[in-house]
N, C-alpha and C positions, 0 to 999 in steps of 0.2 A: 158360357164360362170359358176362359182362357186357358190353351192347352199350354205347359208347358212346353218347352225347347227339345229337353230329351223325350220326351209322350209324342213330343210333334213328329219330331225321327221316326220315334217308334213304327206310328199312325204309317208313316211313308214307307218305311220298310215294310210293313204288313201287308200295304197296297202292294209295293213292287211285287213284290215276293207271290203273291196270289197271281196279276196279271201274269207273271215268267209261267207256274204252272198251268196257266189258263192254255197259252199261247201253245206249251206246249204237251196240253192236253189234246190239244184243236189236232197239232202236225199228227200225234201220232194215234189218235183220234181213242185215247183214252181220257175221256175229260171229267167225268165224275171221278175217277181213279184217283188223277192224278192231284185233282182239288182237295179228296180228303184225304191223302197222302202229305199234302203240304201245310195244310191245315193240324194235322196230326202232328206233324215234325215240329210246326211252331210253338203247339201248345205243349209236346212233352219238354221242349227249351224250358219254358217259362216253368214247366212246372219242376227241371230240372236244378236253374237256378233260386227257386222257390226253398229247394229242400237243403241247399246251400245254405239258405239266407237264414231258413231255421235250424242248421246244427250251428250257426255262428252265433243267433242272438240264444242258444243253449250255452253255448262256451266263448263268451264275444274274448281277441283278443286284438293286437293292434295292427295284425297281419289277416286285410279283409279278401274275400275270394278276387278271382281274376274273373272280368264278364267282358260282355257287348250291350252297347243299345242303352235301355232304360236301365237296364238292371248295374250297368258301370258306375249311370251317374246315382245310383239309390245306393251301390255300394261303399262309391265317394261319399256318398252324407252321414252315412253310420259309422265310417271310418273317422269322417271329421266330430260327427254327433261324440262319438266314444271319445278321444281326445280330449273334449270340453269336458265329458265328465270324468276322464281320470283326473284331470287338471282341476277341477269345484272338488273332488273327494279327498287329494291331496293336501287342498286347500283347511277344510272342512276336517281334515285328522290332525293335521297341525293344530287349527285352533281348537281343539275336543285337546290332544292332548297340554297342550297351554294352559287351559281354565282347568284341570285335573292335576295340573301341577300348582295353581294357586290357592284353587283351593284346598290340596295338602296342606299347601303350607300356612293356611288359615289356623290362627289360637283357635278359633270356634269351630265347636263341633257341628259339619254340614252333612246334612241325609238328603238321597234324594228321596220322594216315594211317588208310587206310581197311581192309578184312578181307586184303588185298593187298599193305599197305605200301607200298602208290602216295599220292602228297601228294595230301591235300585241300584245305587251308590250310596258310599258315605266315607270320608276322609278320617286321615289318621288321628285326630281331634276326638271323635265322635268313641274310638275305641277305648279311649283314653277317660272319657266323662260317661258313657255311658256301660263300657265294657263290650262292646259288638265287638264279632272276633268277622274275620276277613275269609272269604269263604264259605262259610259256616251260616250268615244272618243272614246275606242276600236271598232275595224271596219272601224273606220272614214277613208276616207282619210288625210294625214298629209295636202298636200296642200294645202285644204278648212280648216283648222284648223290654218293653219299658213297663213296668207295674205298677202305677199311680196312679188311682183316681182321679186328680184334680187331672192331669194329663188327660187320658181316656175320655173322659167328659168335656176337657176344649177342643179333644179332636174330633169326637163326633156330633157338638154341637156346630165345627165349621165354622164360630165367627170368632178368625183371627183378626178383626180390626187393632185389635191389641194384646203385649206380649202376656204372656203366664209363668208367675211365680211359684215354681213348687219344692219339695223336696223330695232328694231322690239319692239314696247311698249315703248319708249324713251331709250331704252336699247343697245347697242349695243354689237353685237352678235357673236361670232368665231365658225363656225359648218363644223363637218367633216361627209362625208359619209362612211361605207365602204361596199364592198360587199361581200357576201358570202352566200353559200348554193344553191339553184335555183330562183335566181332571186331578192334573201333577200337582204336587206343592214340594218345596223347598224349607225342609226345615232346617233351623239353625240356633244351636244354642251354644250357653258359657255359663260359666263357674262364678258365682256373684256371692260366694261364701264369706270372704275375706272382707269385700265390700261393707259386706250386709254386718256382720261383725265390727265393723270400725260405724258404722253409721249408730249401733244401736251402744257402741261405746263411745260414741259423742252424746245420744241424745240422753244415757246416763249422765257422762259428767255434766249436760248442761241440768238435769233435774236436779241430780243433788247437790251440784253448787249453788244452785238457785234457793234449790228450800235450806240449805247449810248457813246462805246470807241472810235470806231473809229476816231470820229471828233480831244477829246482831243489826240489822236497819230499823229494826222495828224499835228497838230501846234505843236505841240513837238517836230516831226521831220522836219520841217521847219523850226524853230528856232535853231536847233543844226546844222542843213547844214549852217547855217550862222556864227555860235560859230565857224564850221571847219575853214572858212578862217580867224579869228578874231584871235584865240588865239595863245599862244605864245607856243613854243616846247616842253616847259615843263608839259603845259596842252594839247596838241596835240590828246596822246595816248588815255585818259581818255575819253575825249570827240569824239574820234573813236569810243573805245566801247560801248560809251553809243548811238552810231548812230546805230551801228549794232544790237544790242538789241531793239532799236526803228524799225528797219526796218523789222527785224523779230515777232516785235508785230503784226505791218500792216500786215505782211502777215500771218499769224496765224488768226485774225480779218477775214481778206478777207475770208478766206478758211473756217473758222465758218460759214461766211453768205452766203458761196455758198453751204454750207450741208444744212442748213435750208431751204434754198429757193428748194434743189432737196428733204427733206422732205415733203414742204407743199406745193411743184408745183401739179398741177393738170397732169391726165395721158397725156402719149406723146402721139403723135400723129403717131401707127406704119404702116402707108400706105404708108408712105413718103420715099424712095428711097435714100439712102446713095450713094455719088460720092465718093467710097470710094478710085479711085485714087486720087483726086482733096484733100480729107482730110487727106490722108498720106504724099504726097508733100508736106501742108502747114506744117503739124507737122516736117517732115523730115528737113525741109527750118529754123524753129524755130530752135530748135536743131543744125544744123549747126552753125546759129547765137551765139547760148549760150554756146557753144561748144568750139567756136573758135581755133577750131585745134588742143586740146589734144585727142582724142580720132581717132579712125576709125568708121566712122557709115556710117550701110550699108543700103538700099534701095534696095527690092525683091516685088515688088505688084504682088500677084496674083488674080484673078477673086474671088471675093464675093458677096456675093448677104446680102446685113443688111439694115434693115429698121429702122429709129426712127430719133432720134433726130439729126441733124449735131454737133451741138456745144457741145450735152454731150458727144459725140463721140470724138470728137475732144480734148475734156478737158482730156476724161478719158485716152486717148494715148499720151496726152502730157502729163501727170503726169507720166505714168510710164518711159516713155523715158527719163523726165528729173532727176528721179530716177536714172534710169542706167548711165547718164552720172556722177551727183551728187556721186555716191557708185563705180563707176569703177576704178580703176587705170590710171595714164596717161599712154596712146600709149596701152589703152584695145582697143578691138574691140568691139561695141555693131551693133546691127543687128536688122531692121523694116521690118518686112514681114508680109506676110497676105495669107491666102492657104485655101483651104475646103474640104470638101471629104463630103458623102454620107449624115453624120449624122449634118452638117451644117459647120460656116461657124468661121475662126482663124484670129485672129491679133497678131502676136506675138513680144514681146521684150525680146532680148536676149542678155546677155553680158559673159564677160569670166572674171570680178572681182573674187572679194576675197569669195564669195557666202554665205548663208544663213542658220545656223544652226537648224535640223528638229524643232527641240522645240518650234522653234520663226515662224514657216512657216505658223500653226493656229493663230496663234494671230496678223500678219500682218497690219491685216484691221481694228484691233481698233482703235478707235481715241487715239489718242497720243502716242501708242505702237511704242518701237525704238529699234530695237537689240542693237546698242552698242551708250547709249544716249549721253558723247561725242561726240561720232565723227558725230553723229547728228548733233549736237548743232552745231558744226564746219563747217560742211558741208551746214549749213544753213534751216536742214530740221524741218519738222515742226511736224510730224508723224500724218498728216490728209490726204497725200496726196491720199492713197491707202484706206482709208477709204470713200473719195469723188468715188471715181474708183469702188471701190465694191456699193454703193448706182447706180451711174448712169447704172452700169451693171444690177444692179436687176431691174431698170426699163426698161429697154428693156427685161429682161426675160433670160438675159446672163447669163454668170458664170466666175471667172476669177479662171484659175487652175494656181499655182506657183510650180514650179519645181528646186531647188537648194541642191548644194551640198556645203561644205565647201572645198574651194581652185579650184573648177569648175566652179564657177559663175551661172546664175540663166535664169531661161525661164520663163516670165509672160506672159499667155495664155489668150486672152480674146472668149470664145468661145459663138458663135453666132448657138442656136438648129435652125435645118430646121422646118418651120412651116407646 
């Protein structure tokens, strides 16, 4: 091993310094004396700067002892070692107080908590939505601080993969956990009262405008199915169109009150067992029906295993199949299969049309979103129906992936995660 430079001194000084007592152990013919005499003197040095080195690293400050030998240049390193870290602590309080002043000034209320879920911190937000007082809650547990079941229960089951909606003080609440560090999590919530209020006074007005039309569409179109066999040739055409526009109100109408009603239904029921042959046949059987021979549609069931609702099941695969038949060419092929692998469980519709340009592929599911709104309008569509499709998928927990290319035709995925 290689001695360092100052050790190497050292090593030389220890030599000199013994041979001088030796020599003059010999002259004056005290030689054991005089060896551990020098011997003695060397080590109380070391052990004098020793006790230095420890009342310094007890109270280190930037003024390091004054030495010789090894112990100057071990002095010099702690003197420079201590620099660097006043210089990283400096560093390090700066950026501590920066992110404490952002996140003050965060609208959301942010808690720290520690392997315990006792507060660490928490910003002037949190006193505000929750009532923690400054002072007073750090230490606390958040649990005993916050009093809601739904709470209490996502915190100790630990899986914040996703947020929690609860109520809390007439307030209702959207709070995320996250974790990091050992055992830390970060939570952060807001105030989604207002929100939540304006969403459920949309999806009133859209119900009861919807069921408020309904009726008058209804005698409308009943009265013009009577105009159809009454009039004369020359008013014929007119009064077509204005059938077909009535029939497409109805069904636009209808598909409104069936989003409302999967917005404000209560959770499904997911213990329930899907006969997912018995509800592909029906859908397969329908489509045939409406089909009436332009098209090839194919039938592939394989083993799935989906739990939840039959009939939103059922809704959501007939809407996309009647899509594909609706958007295909005469003499396409479209194809109903269903298949799983490790990570759960597929229902797919697949056709070989005119296909879907990337642009339009995100915006599919909004209500009234249409790639090409003629041929909508023509084809009778209403552009809810994949918005109904994405609502019942996210109540089962699903996902629907689409897949299309232009002039390759398109694959709607409805994929069911393994529980």
């Amino acid at each position: 091993m290689m001695l360092s430079a100052s050790l190497h001194r050292e090593v030389t000084f220890l030599v000199v310094w013994m041979l001088f007592m030796l020599v003059f152990g010999v002259i004056f013919d005290m030689l054991m004396f005089t060896l551990f005499t020098g011997l003695s003197s060397y080590v109380v040095w070391h052990l004098y700067n020793l006790n230095r080195l420890v009342n310094w690293l007890n109270k280190p400050s930037k003024n390091t002892p004054e030495a010789m030998g090894v112990w100057d240049e071990a002095f010099f390193q702690l003197h420079n070692q201590y620099k660097r870290q006043r210089k990283s602590r400096k560093k390090l309080t700066k950026i501590l107080k920066q992110f404490q002043k952002s996140t003050q000034a965060l609208p959301y209320a942010t808690i720290v908590l520690n392997s315990n879920n006792e507060i660490e911190w928490f910003n002037p937000a949190s006193k505000k939505l929750f009532g923690l007082r400054a002072g007073l809650d750090v230490g606390q547990r958040v649990d005993n601080l916050i009093r809601q079941p739904e709470f209490n229960i996502y915190l100790n089951n630990k899986k914040f993969s996703k947020p929690l909606e609860f109520d809390n003080q007439n307030k209702k609440i959207l709070l995320n956990i996250t974790g990091y560090g050992k055992g830390q999590h970060l939570l952060s919530a807001r105030d989604i009262t207002q929100r939540t209020q304006l969403d459920e006074m949309r999806r009133d007005f859209i119900s009861n405008a919807s069921h408020e039309l309904r009726t008058p569409i209804t005698v409308m179109s009943g009265y013009i199915e009577i105009l159809q066999n009454s009039v004369n040739e020359e008013n014929k055409y007119p009064v077509e169109k204005i059938y077909q526009q009535t029939v497409r109100m109805e069904k636009i109408i209808s598909e409104l009150i069936e989003l409302a009603k999967l917005e404000t239904s209560m959770f499904i029921d997911m213990d329930e067992k899907i006969d997912i042959t018995v509800l592909l046949n029906e859908v397969y059987n329908e489509a045939l029906a409406l089909d009436q021979g332009e098209h090839e549609i194919i039938l592939d069931i394989g083993v799935i295993n989906i739990h939840g609702s039959y009939e939103e099941i059922r809704t959501a695969i007939s809407n996309l199949l009647t899509n594909a038949i609706r958007y295909t060419p005469e003499k396409g092929v479209i194809k109903l299969t269903s298949s799983s692998d490790v990570t759960g469980s597929y229902i797919h519709v697949e056709d070989n049309g005119s296909g879907i340009g990337y642009e339009h592929i995100l915006r599919l599911t909004e209500r009234f979103y249409r790639v090409d709104e003629g041929r909508s309008r023509e084809k009778g569509g209403t552009g809810l129906g994949l918005a109904i499709v994405k609502q019942i998928l996210d109540r089962h927990g699903a996902v629907l992936h689409i897949k299309s290319e232009l002039g390759e035709g398109s694959l709607f995925s409805c994929f069911f995660p393994s529980v």
